[in-house]
Residue frames relative to the residue before (quaternion, step in Angstrom):
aa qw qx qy qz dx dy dz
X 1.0000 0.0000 0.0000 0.0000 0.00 0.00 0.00
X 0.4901 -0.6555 0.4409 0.3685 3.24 -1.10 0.88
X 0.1876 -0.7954 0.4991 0.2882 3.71 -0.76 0.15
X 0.5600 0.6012 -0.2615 0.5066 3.74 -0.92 -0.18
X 0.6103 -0.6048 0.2930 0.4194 3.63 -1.01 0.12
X 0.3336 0.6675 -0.5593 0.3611 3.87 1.18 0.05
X 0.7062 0.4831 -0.3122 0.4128 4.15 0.70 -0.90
X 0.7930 0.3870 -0.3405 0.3247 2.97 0.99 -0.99
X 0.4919 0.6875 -0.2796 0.4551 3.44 1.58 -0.50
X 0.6618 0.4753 -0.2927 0.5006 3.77 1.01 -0.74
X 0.5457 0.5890 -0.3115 0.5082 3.59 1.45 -0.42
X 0.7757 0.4685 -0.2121 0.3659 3.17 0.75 -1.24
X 0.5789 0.5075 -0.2649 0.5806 3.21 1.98 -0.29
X 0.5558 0.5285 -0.3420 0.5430 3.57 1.06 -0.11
X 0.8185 0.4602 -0.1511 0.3088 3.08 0.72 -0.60
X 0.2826 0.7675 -0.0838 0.5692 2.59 2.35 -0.28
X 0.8050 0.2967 -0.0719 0.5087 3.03 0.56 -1.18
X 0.5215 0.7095 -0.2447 0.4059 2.96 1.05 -0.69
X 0.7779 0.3681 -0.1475 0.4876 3.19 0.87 -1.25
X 0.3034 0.6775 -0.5432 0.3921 3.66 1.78 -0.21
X 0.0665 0.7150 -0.6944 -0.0468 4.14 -0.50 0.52
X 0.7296 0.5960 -0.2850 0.1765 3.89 0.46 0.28
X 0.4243 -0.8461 0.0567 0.3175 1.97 2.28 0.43
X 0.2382 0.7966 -0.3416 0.4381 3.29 1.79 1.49
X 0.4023 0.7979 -0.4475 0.0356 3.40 0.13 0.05
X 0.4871 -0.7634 0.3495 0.2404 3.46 -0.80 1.41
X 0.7253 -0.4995 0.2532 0.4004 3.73 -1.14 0.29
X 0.3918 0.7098 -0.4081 0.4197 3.59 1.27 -0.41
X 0.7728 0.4030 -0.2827 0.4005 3.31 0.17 -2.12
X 0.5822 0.6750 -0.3504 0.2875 3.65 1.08 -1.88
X 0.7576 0.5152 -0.2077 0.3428 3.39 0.81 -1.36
X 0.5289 0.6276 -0.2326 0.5218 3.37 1.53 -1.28
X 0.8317 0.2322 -0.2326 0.4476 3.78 0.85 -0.74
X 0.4520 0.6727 -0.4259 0.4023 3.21 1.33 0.50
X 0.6581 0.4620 -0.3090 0.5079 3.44 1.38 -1.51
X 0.5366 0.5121 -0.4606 0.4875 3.77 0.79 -0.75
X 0.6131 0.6047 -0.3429 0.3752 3.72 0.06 -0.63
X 0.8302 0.2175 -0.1649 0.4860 3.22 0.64 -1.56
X 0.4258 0.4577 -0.5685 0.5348 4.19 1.05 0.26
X 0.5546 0.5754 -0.4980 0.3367 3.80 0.16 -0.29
X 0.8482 0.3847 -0.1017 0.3495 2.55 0.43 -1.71
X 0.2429 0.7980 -0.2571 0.4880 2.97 2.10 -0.06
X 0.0714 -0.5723 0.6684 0.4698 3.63 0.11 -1.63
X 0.3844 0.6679 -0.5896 0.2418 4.10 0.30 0.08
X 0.3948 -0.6986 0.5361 0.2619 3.44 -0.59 1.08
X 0.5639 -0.6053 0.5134 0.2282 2.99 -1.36 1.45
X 0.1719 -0.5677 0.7018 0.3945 4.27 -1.26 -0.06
X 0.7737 -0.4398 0.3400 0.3040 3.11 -2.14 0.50
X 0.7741 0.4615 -0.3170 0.2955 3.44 1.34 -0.54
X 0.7171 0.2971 -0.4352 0.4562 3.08 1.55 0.35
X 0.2141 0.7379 -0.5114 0.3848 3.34 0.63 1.33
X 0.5860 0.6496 -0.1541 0.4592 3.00 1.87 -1.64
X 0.6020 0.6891 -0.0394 0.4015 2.87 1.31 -1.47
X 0.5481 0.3688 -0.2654 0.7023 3.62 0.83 -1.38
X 0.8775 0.3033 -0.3082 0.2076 3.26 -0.70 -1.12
X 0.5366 0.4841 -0.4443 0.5294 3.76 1.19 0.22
X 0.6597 0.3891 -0.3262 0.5541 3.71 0.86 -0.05
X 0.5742 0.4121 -0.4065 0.5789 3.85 0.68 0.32
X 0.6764 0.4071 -0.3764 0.4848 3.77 0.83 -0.48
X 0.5659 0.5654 -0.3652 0.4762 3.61 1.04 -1.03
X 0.6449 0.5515 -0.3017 0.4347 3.72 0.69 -1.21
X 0.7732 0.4670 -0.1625 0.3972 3.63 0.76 -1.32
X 0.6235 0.5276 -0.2291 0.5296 3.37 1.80 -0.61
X 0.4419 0.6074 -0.4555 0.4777 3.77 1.31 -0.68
X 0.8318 0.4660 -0.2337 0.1908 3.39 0.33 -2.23
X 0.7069 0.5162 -0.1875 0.4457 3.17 1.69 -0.42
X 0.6397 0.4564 -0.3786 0.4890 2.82 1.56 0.26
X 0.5443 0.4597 -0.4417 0.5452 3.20 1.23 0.07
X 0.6281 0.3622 -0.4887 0.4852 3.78 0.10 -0.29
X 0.6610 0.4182 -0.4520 0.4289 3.52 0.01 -0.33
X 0.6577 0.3262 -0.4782 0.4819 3.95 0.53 -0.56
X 0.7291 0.3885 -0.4040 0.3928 3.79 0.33 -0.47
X 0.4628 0.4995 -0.4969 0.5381 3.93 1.05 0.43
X 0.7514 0.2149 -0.4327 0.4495 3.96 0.19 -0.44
X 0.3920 0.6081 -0.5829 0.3698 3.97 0.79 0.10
X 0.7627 0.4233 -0.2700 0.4077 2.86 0.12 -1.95
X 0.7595 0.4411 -0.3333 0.3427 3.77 0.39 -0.40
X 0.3328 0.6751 -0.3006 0.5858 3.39 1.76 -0.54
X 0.7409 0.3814 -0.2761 0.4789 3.60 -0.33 -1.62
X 0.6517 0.6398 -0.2473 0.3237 3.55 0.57 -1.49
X 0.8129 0.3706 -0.0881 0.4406 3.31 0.31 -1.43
X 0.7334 0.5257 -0.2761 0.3310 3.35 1.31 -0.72
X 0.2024 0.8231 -0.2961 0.4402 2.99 1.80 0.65
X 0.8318 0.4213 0.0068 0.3613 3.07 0.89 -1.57
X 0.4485 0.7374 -0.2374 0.4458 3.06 1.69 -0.38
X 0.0389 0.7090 -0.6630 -0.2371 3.84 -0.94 0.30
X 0.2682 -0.6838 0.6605 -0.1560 2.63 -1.75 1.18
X 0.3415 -0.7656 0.5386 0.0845 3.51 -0.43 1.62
X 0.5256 0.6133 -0.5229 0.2724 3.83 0.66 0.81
X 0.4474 -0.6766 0.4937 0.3135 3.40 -0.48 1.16
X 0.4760 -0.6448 0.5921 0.0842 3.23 -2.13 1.13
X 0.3267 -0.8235 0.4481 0.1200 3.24 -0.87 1.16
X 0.2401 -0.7692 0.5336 0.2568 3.59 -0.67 0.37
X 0.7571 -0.3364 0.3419 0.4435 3.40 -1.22 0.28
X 0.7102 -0.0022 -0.3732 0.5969 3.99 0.22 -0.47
X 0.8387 -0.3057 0.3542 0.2788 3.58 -0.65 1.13
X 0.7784 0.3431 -0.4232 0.3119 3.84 0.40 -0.02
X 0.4926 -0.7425 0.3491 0.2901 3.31 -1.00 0.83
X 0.3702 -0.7701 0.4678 0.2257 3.38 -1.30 0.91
């Protein structure tokens, strides 16, 4: 581990990112988790800060998916329910006049 503020500063950049929920991430981070990738894949032991690293991008990953299932659960319930509703807007036929 790095000691001194270099560790604590790579955190704070992990963490950064981390909090990116919009799922933007600039060419800096992309690259940073590519080289981690390829010392892995390497057998080059990994340092504790990019462990930090993977594992704020596995949470970031796991937080997207749930926010997307949760926006497509109130759709789907939205779409669903809105079925059921009356509504006093007049139906159109095909040449446009209302029935």
């Amino acid at each position: 581990m790095v000691g001194g503020n270099g560790g604590n500063q790579f955190r704070q950049y992990a963490g950064q990112n981390a909090g990116n929920l919009n799922g933007r991430r600039d060419a800096a981070y992309l690259q940073t988790q590519l080289l981690i990738a390829q010392k892995e894949e390497a057998g080059i032991q990994l340092q504790a800060e990019e462990y930090d690293l993977m594992a704020a991008t596995a949470d970031l990953d796991e937080i997207e998916e749930v926010n997307a299932n949760c926006i497509l659960m109130a759709n789907l319930h939205q779409a669903s329910s809105s079925g059921t509703q009356t509504d006093s807007t007049p139906v159109y036929d095909t040449d446009r006049s209302a029935e």
